[in-house]
MDAnalysis code that builds the backbone (N, CA, C; Angstrom):
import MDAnalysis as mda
import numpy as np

u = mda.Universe.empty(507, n_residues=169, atom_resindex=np.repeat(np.arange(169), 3), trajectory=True)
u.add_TopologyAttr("name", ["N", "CA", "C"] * 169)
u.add_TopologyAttr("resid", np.arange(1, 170))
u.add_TopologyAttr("resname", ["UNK", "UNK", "UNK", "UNK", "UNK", "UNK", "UNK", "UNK", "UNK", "UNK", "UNK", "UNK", "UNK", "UNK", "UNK", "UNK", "UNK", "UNK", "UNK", "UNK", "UNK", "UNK", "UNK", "UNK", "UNK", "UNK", "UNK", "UNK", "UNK", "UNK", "UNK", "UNK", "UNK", "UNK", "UNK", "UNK", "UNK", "UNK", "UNK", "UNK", "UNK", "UNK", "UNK", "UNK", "UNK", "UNK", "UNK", "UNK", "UNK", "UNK", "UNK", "UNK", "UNK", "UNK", "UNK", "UNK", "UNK", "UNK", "UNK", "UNK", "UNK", "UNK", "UNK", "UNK", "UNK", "UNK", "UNK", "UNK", "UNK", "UNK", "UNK", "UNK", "UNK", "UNK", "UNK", "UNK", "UNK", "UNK", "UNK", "UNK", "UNK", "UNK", "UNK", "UNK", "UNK", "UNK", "UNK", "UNK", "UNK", "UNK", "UNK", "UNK", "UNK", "UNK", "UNK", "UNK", "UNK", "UNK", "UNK", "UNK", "UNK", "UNK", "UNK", "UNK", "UNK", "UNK", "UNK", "UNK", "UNK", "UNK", "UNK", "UNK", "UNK", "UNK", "UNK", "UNK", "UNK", "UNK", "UNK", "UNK", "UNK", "UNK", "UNK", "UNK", "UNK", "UNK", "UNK", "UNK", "UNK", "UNK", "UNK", "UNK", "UNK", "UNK", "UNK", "UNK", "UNK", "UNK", "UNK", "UNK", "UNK", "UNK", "UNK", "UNK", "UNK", "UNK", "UNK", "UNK", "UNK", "UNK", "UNK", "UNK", "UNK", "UNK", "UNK", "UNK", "UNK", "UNK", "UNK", "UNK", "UNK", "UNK", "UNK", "UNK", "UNK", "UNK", "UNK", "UNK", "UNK"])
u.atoms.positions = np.array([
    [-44.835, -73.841, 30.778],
    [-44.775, -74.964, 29.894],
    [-45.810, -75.994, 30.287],
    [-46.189, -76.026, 31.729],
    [-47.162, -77.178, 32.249],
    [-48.284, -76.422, 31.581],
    [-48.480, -75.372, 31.652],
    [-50.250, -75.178, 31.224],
    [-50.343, -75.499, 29.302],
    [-48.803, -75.659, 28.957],
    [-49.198, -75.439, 27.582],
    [-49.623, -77.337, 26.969],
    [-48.973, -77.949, 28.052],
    [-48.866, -79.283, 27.918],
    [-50.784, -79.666, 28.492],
    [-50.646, -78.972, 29.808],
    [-52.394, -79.408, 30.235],
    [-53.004, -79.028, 29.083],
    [-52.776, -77.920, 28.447],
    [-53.885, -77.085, 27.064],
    [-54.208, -77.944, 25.802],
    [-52.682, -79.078, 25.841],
    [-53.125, -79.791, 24.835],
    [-53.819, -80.998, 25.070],
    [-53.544, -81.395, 26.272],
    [-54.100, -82.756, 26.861],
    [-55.525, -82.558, 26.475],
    [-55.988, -80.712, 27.207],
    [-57.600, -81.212, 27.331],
    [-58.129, -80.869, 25.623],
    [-57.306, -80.377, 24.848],
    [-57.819, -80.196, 23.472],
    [-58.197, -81.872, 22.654],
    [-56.645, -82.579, 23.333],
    [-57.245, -83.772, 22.954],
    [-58.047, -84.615, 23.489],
    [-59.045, -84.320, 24.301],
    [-59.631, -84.935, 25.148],
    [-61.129, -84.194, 24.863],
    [-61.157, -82.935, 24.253],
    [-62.132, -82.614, 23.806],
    [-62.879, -82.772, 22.748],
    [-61.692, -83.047, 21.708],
    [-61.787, -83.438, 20.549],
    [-62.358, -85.189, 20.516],
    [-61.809, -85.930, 21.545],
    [-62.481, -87.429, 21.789],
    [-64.142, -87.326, 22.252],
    [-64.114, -86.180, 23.100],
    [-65.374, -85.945, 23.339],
    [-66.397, -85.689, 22.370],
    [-66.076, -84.666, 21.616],
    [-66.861, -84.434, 20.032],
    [-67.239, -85.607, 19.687],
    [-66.068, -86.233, 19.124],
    [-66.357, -87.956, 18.198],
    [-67.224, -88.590, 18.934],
    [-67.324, -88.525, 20.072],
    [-67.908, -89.890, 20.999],
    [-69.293, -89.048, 20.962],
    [-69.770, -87.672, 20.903],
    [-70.854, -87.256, 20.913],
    [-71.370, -87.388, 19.451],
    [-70.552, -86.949, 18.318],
    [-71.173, -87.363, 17.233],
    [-71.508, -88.382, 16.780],
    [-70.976, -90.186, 17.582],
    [-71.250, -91.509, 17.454],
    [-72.820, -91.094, 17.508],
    [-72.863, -90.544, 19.154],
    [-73.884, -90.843, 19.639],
    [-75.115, -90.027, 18.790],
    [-75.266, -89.080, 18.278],
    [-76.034, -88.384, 17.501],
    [-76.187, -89.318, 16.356],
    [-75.162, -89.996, 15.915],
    [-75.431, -90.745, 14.822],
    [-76.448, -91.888, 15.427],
    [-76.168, -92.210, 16.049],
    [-76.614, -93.116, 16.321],
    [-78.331, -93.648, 16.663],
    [-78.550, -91.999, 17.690],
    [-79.803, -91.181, 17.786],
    [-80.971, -90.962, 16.142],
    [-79.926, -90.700, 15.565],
    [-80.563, -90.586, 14.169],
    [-81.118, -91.386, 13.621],
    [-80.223, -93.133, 13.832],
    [-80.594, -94.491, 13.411],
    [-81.660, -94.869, 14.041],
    [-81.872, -94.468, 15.447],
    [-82.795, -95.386, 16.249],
    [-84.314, -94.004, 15.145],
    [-84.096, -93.020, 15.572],
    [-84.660, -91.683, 14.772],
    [-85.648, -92.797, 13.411],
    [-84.751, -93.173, 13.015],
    [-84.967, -93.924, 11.218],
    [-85.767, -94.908, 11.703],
    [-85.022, -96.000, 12.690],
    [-85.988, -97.086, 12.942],
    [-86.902, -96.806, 13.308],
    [-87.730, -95.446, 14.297],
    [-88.874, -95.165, 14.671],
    [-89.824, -95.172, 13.604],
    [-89.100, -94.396, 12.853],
    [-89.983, -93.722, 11.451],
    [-90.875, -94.628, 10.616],
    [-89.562, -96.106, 10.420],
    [-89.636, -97.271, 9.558],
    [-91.007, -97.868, 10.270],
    [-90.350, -98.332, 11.874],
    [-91.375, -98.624, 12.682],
    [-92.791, -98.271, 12.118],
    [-93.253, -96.747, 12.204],
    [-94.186, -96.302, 12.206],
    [-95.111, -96.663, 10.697],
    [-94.206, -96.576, 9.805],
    [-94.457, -96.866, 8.721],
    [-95.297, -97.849, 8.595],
    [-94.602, -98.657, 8.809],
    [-94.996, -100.252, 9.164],
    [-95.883, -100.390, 9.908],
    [-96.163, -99.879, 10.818],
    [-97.808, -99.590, 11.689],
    [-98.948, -99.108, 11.038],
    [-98.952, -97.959, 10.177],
    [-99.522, -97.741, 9.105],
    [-99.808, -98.740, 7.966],
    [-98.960, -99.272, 7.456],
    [-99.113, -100.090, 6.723],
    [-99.689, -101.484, 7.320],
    [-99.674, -101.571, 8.367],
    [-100.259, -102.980, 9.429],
    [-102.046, -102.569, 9.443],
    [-101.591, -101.217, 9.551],
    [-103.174, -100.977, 9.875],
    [-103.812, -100.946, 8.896],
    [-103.278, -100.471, 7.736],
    [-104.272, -100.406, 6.036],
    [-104.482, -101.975, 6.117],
    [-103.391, -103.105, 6.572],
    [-103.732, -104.334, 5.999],
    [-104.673, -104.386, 7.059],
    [-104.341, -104.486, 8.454],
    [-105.394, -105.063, 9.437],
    [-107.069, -104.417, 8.980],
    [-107.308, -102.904, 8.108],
    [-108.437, -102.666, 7.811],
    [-109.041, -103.341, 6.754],
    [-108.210, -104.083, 6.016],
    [-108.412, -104.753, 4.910],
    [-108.815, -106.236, 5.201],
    [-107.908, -106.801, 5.622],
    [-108.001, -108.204, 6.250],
    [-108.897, -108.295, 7.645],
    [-109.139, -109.518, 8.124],
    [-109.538, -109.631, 9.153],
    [-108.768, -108.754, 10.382],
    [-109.930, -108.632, 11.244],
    [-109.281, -107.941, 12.539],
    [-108.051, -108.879, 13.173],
    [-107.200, -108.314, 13.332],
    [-105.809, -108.969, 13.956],
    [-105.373, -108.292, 14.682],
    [-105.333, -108.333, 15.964],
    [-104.616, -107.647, 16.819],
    [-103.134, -107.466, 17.315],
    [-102.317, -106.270, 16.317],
    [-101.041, -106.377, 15.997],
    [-100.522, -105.482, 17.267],
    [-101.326, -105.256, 18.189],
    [-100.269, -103.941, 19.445],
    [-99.796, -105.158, 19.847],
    [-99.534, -106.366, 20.542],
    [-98.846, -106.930, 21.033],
    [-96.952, -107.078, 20.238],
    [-96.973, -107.052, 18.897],
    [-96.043, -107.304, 18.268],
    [-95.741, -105.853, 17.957],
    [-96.347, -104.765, 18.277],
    [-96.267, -103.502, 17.896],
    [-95.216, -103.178, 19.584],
    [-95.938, -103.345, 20.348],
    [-94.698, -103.133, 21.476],
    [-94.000, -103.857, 21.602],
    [-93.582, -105.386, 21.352],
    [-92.347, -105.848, 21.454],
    [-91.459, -105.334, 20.432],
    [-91.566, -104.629, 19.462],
    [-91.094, -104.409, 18.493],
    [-90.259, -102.914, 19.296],
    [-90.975, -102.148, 19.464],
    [-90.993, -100.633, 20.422],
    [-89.936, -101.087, 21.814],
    [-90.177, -101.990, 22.635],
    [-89.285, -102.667, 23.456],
    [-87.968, -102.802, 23.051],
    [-88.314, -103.492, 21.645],
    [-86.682, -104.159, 21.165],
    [-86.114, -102.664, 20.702],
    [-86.712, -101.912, 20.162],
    [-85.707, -100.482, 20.351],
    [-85.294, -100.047, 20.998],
    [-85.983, -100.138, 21.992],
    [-86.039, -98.884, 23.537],
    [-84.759, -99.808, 24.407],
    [-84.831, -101.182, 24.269],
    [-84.077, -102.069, 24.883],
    [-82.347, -101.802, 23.965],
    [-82.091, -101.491, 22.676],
    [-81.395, -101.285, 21.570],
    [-80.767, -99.457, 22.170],
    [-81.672, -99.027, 22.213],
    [-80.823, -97.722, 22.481],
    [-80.540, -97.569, 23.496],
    [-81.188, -98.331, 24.726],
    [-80.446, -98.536, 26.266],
    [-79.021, -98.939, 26.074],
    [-78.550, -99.920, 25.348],
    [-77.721, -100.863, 25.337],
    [-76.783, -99.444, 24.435],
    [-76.958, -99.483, 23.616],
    [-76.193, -98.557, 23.149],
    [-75.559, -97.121, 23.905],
    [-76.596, -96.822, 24.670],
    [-76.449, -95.428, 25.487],
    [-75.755, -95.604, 27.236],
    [-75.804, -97.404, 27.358],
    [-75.358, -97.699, 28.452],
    [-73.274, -98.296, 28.382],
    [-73.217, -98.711, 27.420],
    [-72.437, -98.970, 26.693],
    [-71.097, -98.044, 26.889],
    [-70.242, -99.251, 27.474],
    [-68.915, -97.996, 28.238],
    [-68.243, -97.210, 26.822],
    [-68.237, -96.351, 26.873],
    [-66.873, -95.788, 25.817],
    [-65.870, -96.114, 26.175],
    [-64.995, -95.968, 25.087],
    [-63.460, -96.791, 25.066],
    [-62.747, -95.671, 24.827],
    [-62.343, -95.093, 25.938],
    [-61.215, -94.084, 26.235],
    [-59.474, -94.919, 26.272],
    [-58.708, -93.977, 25.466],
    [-57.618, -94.912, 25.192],
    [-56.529, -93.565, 25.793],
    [-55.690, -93.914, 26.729],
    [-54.746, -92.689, 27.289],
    [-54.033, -92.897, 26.838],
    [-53.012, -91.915, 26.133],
    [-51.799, -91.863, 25.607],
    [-50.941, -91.317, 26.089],
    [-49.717, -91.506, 26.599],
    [-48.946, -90.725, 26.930],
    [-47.435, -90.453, 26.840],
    [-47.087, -89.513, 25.243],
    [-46.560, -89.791, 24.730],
    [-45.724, -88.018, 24.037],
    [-44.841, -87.846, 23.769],
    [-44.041, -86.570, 23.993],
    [-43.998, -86.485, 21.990],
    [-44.640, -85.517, 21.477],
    [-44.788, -84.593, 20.154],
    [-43.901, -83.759, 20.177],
    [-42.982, -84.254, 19.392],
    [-42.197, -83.088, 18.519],
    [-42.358, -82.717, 17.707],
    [-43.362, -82.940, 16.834],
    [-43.715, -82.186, 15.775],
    [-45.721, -82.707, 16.141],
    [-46.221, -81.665, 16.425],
    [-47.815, -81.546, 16.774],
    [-49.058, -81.939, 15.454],
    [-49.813, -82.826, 15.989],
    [-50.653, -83.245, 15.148],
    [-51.399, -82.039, 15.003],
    [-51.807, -81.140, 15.665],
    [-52.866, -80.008, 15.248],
    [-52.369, -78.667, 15.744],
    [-52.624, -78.022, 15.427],
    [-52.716, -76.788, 15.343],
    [-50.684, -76.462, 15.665],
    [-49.698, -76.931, 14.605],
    [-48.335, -76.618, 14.510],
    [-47.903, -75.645, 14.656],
    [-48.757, -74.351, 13.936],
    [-48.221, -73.299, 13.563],
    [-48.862, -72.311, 15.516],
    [-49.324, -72.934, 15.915],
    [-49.584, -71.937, 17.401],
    [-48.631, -72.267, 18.015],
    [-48.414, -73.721, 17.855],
    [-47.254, -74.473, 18.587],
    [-46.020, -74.017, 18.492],
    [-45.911, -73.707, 17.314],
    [-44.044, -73.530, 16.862],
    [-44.169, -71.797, 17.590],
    [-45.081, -71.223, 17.078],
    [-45.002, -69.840, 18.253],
    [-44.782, -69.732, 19.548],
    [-45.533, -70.765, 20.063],
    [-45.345, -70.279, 21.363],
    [-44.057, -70.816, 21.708],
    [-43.678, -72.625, 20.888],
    [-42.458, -73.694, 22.224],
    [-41.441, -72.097, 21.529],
    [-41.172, -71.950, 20.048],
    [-39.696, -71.437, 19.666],
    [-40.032, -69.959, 20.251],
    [-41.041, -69.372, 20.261],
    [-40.902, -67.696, 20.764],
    [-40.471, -67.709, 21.915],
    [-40.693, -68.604, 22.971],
    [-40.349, -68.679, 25.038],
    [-38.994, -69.091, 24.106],
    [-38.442, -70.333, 23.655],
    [-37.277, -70.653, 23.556],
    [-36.395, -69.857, 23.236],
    [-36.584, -69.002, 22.585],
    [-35.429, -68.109, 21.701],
    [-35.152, -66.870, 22.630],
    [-36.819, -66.658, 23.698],
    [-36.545, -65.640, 24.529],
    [-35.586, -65.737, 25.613],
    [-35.649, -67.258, 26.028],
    [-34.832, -67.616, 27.159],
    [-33.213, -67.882, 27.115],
    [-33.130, -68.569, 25.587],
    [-31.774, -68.961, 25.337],
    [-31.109, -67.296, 24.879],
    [-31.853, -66.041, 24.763],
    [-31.300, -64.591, 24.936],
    [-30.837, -64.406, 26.061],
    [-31.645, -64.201, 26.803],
    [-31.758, -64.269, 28.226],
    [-30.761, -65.017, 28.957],
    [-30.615, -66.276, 28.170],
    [-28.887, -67.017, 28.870],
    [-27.882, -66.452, 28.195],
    [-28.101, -66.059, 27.085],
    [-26.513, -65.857, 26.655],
    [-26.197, -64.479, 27.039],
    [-27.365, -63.240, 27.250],
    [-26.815, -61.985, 27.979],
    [-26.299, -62.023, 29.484],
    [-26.805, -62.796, 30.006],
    [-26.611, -63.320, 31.477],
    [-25.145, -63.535, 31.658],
    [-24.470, -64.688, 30.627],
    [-23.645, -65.247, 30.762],
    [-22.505, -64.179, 29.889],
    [-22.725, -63.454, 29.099],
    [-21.441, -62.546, 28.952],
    [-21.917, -61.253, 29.465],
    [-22.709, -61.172, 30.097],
    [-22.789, -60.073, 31.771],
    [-21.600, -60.349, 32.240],
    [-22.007, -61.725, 32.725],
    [-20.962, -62.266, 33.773],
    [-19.492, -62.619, 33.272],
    [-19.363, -62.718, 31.997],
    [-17.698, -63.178, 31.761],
    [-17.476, -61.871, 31.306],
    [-17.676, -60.945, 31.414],
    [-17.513, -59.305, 30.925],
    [-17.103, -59.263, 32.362],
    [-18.053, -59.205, 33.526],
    [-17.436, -58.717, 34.550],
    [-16.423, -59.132, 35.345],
    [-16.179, -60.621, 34.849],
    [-14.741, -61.289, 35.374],
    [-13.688, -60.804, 34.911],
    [-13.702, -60.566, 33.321],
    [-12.608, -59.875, 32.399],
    [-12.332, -58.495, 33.444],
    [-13.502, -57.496, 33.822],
    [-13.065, -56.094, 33.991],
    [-12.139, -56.296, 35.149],
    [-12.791, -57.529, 36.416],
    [-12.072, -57.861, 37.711],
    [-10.803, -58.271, 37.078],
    [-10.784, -59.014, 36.632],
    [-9.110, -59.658, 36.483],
    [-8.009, -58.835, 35.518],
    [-8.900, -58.301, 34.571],
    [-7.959, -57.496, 34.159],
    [-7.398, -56.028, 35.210],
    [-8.128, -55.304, 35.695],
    [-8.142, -54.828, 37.148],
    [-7.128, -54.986, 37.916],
    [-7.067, -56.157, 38.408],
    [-6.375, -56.533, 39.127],
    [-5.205, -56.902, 38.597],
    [-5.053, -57.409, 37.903],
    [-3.778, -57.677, 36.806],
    [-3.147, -56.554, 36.626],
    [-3.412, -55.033, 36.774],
    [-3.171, -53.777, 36.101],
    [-2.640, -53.654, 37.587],
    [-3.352, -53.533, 38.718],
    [-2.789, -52.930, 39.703],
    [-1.750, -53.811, 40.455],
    [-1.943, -55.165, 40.176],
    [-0.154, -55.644, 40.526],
    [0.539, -55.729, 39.922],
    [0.430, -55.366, 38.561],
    [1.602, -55.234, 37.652],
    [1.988, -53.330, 37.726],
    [1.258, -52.434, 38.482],
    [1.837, -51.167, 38.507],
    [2.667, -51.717, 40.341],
    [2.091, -52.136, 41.088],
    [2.216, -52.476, 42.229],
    [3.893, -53.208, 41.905],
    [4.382, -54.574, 41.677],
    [5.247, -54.976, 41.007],
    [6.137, -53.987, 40.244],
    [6.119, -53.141, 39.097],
    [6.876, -52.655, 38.440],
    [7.672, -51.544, 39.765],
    [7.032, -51.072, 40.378],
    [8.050, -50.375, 41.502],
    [9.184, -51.383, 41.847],
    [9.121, -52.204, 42.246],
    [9.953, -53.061, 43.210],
    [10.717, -53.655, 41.613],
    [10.215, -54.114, 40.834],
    [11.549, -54.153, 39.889],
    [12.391, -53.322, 38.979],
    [11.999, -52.160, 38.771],
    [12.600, -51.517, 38.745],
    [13.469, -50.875, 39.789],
    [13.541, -50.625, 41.156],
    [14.433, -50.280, 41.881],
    [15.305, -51.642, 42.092],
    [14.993, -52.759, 42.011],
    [15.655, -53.986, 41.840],
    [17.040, -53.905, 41.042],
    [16.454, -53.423, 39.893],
    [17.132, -53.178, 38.418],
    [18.160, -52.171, 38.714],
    [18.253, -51.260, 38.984],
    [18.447, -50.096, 39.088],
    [19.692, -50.030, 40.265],
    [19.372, -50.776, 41.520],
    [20.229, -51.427, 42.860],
    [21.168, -52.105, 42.034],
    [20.938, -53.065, 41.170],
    [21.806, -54.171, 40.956],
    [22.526, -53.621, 39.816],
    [22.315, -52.483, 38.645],
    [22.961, -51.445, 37.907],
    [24.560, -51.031, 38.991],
    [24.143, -50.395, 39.616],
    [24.799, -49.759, 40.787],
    [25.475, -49.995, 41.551],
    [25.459, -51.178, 41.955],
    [26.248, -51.860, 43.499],
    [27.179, -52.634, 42.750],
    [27.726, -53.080, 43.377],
    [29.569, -53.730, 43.194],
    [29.353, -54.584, 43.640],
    [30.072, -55.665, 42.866],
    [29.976, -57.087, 42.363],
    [29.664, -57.720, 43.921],
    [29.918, -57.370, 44.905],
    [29.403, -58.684, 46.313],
    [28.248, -57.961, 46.598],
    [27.326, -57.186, 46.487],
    [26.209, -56.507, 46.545],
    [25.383, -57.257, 45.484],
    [25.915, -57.745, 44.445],
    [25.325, -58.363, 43.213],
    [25.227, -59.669, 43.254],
    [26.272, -60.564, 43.861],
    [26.128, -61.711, 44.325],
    [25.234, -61.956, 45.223],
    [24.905, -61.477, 46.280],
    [24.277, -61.597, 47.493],
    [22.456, -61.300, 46.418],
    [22.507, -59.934, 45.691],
    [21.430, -59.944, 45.005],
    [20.936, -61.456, 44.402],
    [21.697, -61.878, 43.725],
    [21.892, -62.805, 43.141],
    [21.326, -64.092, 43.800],
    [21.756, -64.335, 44.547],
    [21.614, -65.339, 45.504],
    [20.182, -65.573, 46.263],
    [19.380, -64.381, 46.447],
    [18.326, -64.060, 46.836],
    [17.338, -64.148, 45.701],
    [18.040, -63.380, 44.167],
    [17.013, -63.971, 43.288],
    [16.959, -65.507, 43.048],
    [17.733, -65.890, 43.441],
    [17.597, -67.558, 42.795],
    [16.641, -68.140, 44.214],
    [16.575, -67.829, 45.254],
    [15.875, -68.598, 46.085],
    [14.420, -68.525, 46.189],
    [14.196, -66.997, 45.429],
    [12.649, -66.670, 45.231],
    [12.343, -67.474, 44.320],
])
């Protein structure tokens, strides 16, 4: 049961991993766009700078390149926000139908498994006690029947004295 509980922990923990990698791809993509735009715009600096007077735009061309490079540091340095949960599913956000196989298939195997166990065992108390019940009740039936049988027979102060002895048992 622990590995099935670790199995889901790290599924959900993998699955946080995905998202937090696809931020980051997204994100890659944006800075991706701003390069592009960037570049654009360098091109287009340069048709004007060939047009217009000479202006020397690399100074504003790398602070510009900086403020990205400084932009995707910040972004790529940038703690992720891992949130722990720890919290008991009875009914499973993903994948239910593996789930209900495995918790109810062990469950149904085990609660078999208890109930053959347990009328194993009250089967074999029945065979003992009934057993035993059989052989002091054949054990017993000797002695009352010759009981029976004495007290048939004997004359009345033989019967008293019987008598007297049954009442003290």
């Amino acid at each position: 049961m622990e590995t099935e509980v670790l199995q889901a922990v790290l599924r959900e923990i993998l699955d946080e991993l995905k998202e937090v990698k696809q931020q980051l791809s997204d994100i890659k993509k944006a800075l991706d766009e701003l390069k592009i735009i960037t570049n654009s715009c360098e091109h287009k600096l340069e048709d004007i700078n060939q047009q217009s007077n000479k202006v020397d735009m690399q100074p504003v061309i790398d602070s510009i390149e900086e403020a990205i490079n400084s932009i995707e540091h910040r972004f790529e340095a940038q703690p992720k926000s891992i949130v722990r949960q720890f919290r008991v599913l009875l009914f499973p956000e993903y994948g239910a139908r593996e789930y209900y196989k495995i918790v109810f298939g062990r469950l149904l195997f085990w609660i078999t498994i208890l109930i053959a166990t347990y009328l194993f065992l009250l089967g074999k108390s029945f065979i003992e006690a009934y057993s035993f019940a059989s052989y002091n009740d054949a054990a017993t039936s000797k002695y009352k029947r010759a009981w029976i049988d004495l007290y048939n027979v004997s004359k009345r102060s033989v019967r008293l004295r019987m008598d007297s002895v049954w009442r003290k048992s």
